[in-house]
C-alpha positions as CSV (number, residue, x, y, z in Angstrom):
1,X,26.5,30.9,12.3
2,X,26.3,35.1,12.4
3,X,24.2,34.8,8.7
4,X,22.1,32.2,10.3
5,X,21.1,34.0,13.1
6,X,20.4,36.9,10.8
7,X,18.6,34.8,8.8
8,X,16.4,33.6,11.8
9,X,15.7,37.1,12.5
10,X,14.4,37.9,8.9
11,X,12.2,34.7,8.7
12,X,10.2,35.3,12.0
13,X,10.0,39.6,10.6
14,X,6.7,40.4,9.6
15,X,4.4,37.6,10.4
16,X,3.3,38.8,13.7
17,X,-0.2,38.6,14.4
18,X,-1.4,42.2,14.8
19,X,-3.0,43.2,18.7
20,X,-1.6,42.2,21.7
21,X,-0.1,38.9,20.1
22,X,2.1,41.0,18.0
23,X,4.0,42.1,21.1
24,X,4.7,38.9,22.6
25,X,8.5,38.5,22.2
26,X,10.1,34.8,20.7
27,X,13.3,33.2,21.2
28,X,16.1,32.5,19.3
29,X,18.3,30.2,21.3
30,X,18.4,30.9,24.5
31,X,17.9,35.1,24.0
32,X,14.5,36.9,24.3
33,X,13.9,38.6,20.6
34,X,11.8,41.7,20.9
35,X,10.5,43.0,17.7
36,X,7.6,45.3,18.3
37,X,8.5,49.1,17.8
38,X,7.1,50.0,21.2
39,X,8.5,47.7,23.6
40,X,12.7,48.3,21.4
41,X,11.5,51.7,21.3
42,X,10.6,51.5,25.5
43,X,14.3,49.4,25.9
44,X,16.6,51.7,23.4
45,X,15.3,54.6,25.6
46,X,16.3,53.6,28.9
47,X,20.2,52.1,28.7
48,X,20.4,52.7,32.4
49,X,18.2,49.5,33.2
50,X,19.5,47.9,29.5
51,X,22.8,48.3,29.2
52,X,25.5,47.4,26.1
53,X,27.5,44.3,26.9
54,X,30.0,43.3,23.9
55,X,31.7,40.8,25.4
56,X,34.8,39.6,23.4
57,X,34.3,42.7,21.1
58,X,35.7,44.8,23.7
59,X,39.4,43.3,23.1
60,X,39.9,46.2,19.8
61,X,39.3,48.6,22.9
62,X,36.8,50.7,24.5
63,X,35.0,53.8,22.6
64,X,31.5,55.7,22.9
65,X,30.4,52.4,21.0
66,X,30.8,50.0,24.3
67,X,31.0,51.5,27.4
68,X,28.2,52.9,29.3
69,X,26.7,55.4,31.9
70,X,29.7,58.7,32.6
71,X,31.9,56.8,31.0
72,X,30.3,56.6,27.2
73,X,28.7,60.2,28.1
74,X,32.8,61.3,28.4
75,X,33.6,59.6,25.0
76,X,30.5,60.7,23.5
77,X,31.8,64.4,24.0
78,X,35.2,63.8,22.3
79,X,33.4,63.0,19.0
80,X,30.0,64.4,18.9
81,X,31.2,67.8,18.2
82,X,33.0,66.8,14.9
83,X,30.1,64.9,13.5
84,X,27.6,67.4,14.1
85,X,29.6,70.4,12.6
86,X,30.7,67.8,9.4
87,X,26.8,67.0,8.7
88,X,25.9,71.0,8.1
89,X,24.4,71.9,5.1
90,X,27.5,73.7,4.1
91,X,29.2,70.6,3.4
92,X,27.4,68.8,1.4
93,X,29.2,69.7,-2.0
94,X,32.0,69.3,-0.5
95,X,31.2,65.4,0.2
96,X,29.4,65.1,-3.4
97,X,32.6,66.0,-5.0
98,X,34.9,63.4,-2.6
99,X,32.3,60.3,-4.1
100,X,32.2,61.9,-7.4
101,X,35.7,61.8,-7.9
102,X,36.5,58.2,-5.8
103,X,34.2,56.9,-8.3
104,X,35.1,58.7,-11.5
105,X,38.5,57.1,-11.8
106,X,38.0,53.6,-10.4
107,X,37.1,50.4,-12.1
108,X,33.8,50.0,-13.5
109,X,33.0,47.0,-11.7
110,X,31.1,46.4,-8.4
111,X,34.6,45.9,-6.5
112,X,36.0,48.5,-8.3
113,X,32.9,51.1,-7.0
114,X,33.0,49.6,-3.4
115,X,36.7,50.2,-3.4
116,X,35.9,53.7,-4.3
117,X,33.1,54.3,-2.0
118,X,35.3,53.2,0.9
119,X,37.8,56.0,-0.6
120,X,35.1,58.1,-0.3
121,X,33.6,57.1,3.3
122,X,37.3,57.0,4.9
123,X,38.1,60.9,3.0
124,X,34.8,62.3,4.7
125,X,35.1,61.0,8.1
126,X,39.3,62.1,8.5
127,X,37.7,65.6,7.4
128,X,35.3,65.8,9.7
129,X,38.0,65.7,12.0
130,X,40.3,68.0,10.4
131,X,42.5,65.1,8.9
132,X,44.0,63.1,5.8
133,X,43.3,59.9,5.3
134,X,45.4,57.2,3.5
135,X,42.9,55.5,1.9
136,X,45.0,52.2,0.0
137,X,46.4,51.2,3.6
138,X,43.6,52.1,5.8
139,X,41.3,50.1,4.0
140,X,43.5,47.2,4.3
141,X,43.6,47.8,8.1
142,X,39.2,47.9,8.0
143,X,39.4,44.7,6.1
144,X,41.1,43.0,9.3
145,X,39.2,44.6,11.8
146,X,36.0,43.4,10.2
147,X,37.4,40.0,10.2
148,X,38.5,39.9,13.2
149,X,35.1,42.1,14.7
150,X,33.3,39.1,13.2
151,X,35.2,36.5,14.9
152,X,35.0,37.7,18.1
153,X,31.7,38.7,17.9
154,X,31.3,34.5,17.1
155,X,33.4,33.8,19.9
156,X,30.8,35.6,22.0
157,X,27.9,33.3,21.1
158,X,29.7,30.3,20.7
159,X,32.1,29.4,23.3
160,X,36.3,29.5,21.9
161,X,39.2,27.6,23.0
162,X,41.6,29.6,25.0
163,X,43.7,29.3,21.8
164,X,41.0,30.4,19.5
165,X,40.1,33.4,22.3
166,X,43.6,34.4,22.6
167,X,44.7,34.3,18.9
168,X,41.7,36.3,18.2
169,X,42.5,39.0,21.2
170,X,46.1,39.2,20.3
171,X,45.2,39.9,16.6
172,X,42.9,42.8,17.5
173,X,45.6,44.5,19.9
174,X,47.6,43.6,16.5
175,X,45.1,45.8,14.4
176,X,44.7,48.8,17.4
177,X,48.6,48.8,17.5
178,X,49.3,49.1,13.2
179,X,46.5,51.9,13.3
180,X,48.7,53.4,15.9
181,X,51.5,53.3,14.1
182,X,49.6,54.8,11.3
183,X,48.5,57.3,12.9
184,X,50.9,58.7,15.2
185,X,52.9,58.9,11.9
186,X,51.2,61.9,11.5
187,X,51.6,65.3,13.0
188,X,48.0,66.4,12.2
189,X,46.4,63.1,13.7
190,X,48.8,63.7,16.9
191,X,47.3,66.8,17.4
192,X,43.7,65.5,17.0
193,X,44.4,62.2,19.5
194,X,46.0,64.8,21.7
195,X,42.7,66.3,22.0
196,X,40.4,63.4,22.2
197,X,42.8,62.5,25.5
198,X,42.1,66.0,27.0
199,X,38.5,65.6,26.7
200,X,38.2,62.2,27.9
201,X,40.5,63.2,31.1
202,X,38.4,61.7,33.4
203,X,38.8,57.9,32.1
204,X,41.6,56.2,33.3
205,X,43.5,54.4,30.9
206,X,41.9,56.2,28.0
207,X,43.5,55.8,24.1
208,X,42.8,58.1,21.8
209,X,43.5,55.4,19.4
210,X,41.3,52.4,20.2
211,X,37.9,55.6,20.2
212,X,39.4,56.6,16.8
213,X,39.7,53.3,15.5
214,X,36.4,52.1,16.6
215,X,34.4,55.5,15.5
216,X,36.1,54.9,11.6
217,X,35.1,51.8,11.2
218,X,31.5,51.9,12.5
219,X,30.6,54.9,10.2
220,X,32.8,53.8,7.1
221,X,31.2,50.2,7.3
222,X,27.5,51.0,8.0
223,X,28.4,54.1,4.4
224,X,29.7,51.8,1.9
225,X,26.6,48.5,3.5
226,X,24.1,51.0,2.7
227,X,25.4,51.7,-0.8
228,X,26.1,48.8,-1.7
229,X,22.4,47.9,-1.0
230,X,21.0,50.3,-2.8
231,X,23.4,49.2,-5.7
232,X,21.9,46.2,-5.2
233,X,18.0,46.8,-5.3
234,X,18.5,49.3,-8.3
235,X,19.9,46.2,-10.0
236,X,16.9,44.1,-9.5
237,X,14.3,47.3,-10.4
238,X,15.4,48.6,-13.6
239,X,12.1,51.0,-14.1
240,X,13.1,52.1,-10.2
241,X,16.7,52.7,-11.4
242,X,15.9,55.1,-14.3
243,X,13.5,57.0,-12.1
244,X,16.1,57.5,-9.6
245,X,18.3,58.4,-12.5
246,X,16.1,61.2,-14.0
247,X,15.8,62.5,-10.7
248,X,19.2,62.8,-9.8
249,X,20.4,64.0,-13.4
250,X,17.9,66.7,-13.5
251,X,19.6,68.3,-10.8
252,X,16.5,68.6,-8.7
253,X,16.8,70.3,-5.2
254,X,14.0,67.9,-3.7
255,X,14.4,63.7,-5.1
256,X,11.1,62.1,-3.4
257,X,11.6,59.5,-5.4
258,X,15.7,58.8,-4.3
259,X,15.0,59.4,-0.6
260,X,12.1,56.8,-0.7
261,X,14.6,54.5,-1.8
262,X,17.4,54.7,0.2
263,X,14.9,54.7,3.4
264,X,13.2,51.4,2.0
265,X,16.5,50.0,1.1
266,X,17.7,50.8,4.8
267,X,14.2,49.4,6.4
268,X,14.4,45.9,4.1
269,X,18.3,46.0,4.9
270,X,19.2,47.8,8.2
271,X,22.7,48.2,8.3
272,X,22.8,46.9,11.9
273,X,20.2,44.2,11.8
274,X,19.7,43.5,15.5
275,X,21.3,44.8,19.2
276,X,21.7,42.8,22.3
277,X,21.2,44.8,25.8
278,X,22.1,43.2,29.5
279,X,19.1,43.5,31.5
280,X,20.5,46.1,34.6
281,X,17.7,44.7,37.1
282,X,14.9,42.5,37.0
283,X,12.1,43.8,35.3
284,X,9.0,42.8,33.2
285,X,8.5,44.0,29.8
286,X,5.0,43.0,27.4
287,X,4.5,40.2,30.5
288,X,8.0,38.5,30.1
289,X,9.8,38.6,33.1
290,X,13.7,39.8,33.1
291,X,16.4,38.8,35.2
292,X,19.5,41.4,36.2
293,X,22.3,39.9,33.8
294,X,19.7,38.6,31.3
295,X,21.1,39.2,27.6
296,X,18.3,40.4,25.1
297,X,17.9,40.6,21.7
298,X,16.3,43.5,20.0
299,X,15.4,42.9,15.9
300,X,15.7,46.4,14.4
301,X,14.5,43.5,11.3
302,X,12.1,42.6,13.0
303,X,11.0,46.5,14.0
304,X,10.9,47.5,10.0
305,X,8.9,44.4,9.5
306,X,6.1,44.3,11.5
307,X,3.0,44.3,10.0
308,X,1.0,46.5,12.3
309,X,3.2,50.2,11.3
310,X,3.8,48.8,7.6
311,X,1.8,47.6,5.1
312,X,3.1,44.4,2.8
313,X,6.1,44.6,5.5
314,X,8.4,42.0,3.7
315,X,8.1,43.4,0.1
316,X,10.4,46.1,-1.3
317,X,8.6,48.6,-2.6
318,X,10.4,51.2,-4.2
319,X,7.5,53.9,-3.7
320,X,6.5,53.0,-0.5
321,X,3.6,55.2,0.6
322,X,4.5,55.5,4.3
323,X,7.9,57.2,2.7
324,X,6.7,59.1,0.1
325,X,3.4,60.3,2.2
326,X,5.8,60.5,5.0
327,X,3.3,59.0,7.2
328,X,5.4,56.0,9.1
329,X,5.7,55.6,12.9
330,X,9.4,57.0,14.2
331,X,9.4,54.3,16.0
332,X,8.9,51.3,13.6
333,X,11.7,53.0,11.3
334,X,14.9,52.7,13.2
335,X,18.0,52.5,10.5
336,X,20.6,55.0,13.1
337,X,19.0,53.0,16.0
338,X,17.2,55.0,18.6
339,X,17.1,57.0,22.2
340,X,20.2,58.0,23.8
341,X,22.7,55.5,22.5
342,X,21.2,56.3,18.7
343,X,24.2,56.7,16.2
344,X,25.9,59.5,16.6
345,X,26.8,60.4,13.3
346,X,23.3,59.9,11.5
347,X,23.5,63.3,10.3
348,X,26.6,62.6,8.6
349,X,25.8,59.3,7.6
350,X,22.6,59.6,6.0
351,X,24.1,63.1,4.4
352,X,27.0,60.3,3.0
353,X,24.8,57.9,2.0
354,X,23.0,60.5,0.0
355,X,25.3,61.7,-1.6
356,X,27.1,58.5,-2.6
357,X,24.0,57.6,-3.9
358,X,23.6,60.6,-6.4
359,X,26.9,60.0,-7.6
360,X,27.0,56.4,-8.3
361,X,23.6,56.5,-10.0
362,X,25.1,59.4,-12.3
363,X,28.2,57.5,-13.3
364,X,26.5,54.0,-13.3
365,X,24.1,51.5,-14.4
366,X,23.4,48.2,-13.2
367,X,21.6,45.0,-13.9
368,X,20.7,41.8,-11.6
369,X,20.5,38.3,-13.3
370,X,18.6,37.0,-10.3
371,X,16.8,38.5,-7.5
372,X,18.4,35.8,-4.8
373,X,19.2,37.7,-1.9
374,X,22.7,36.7,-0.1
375,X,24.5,38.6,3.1
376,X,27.2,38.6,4.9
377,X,26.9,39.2,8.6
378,X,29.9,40.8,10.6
379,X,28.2,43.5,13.0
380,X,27.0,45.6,10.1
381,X,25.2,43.6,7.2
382,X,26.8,44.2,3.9
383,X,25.8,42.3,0.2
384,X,27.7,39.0,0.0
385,X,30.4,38.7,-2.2
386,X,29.8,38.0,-5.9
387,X,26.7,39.1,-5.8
388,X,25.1,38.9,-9.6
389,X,25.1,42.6,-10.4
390,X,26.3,43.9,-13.9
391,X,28.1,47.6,-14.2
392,X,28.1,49.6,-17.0
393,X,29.1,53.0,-17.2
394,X,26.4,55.8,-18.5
């Protein structure tokens, strides 16, 4: 049901007629979809009158991710620090050499590399906040909270038993209370946790935990999806890949080419392909009338799509001129999301994702034996399984 509804959202992208039609927003199901740059870019920029609702979601706990108003600004403060000072220019050798050697000793397959990138992702996000990571059994831990993440992000759309509902709450206070243990196993991460609960003083019934928890897993899932993408479409464009690969190899301080890429492998496949706001008071948006309470839909798909900011919207093109000539509209281009409740790691992310780039391409080559696109769909949107990509290394 989640990969259908993804699905929907990629079919209706980029056939928008341009001029006022193209801002009229559909339907899917009983949610308003809107997919024009300006009118997401006009909602993702005022969360007081749209806020985040998660529904079910909310039973791994409450972060900066879910909450809003004083309350996310608070948990906003306990992290932000961390990410911005990990992003800096100074550490980007320093996160080069954590892919380069996750990747140099593991499998040459396609698990094997996206066991290693989640190595990597996990290593550089405990750094950033001073900490160790254990990567075997905390990637086992973000392989049930994605499971679990995607079933109760179902169970939001489509209505559960109280059985189904509870078993699905009690395994995510299951998940929340095995990181804990994890965690307060070490003196290090006790001293961290202590300080996320001093900054977040003014929230009653804070835990340190369930803000930890929720911050790994957004920015190690969103990494490794990007990756894996690019993996992916470098499969399926072997003059692309070797482009990419002289690039890279010649040690070059600027990569046109590589950065093109990776932004038109996150515009074809945005990590977080869509958002859904409750509407904080009746209002009217491009003539469609909103009620207080009203879930929307906004298509961040449907944003990179749209044929008015991009030209041939639904082909990838690995030399995209609005990239490489740097001429596309902020607005249409919206991978880390937007306005105030943007990610708040891009920095770090998009420093990640760079990096993990250079180094796969460096230690690996790959080949497609189809083109046939298949996701899978649990809040972030990551290759499906089995995909048909050959590894070799160089």
């Amino acid at each position: 049901m989640l990969n259908n509804l993804v699905y929907a959202l990629f079919a209706r992208s980029g056939l928008q007629d341009e001029g006022e039609l193209g801002k009229i927003p559909g339907e899917i199901g009983n949610l308003v979809v809107f997919d024009h740059p300006e009118a997401v870019d006009r909602i993702a920029k005022t969360p007081a009158l749209y806020r985040k609702n998660f529904s079910l979601i909310s039973a791994l706990g409450f972060s900066r991710f879910n909450t809003n108003d004083e309350e996310w600004a608070i948990r906003r403060a306990v992290t932000q620090d961390r990410y911005l000072a990990a992003a800096k220019p100074a550490h980007e050798q320093g996160v080069a050499e954590v892919f380069g050697n996750c990747l140099a000793g593991c499998e040459t397959s396609l698990a094997g590399i996206q066991q290693a990138l989640f190595a990597g992702a996990m290593t550089t996000f405990y750094q950033a906040f001073g900490l160790v990571a254990q990567a075997g059994p905390t990637a086992t831990l973000l392989d049930r909270t994605r499971e679990v993440l995607r079933r109760l992000q179902y169970y939001s759309w489509v209505t559960p038993t109280d059985a189904e509902r509870n078993g699905a709450i009690q395994d995510a206070r299951a998940i929340i209370a095995d990181f804990g243990s994890q965690l307060t196993a070490d003196p290090r991460t006790m001293a961290e946790m202590a300080r996320f609960s001093e900054k977040a003083g003014g929230i009653d019934g804070f835990s340190p935990i369930e803000e930890f928890v929720m911050n790994l897993f957004a920015g190690v899932e969103t990494t490794v999806t990007t990756v894996l993408w690019v993996i992916d479409r470098l499969g399926a464009n072997q003059k692309a890949q070797e482009r990419v690969h002289e690039e890279i190899a010649g040690d070059e301080e600027e990569t046109p080419f590589t950065d093109c890429f990776i932004n038109e492998t996150m515009r074809y496949f945005p990590p977080i392909p869509f958002l859904t706001r409750e509407v904080g008071t009746d209002t009217v948006i491009d003539g469609t009338v909103l009620r207080a309470g009203q879930l929307i839909m906004l298509s961040v798909v449907g944003v990179h799509q749209h044929p008015a900011f991009w030209e041939n919207p639904r082909t990838f093109d690995a030399s995209r001129k609005e990239f490489i000539n740097n001429s596309f509209d902020r607005r249409a281009f919206i991978p880390f999301l937007t306005g105030p409740r943007m990610c708040g790691g891009a920095r770090l992310g998009r420093l990640e994702v760079e990096q993990a780039v250079r180094a796969v391409v460096r230690q690996f080559a790959f080949t497609r034996a189809d083109d046939v696109i298949r996701f899978d769909y649990a809040l972030a949107l990551r290759p499906a399984s089995g995909m048909s990509v050959t590894v070799s290394r160089r």
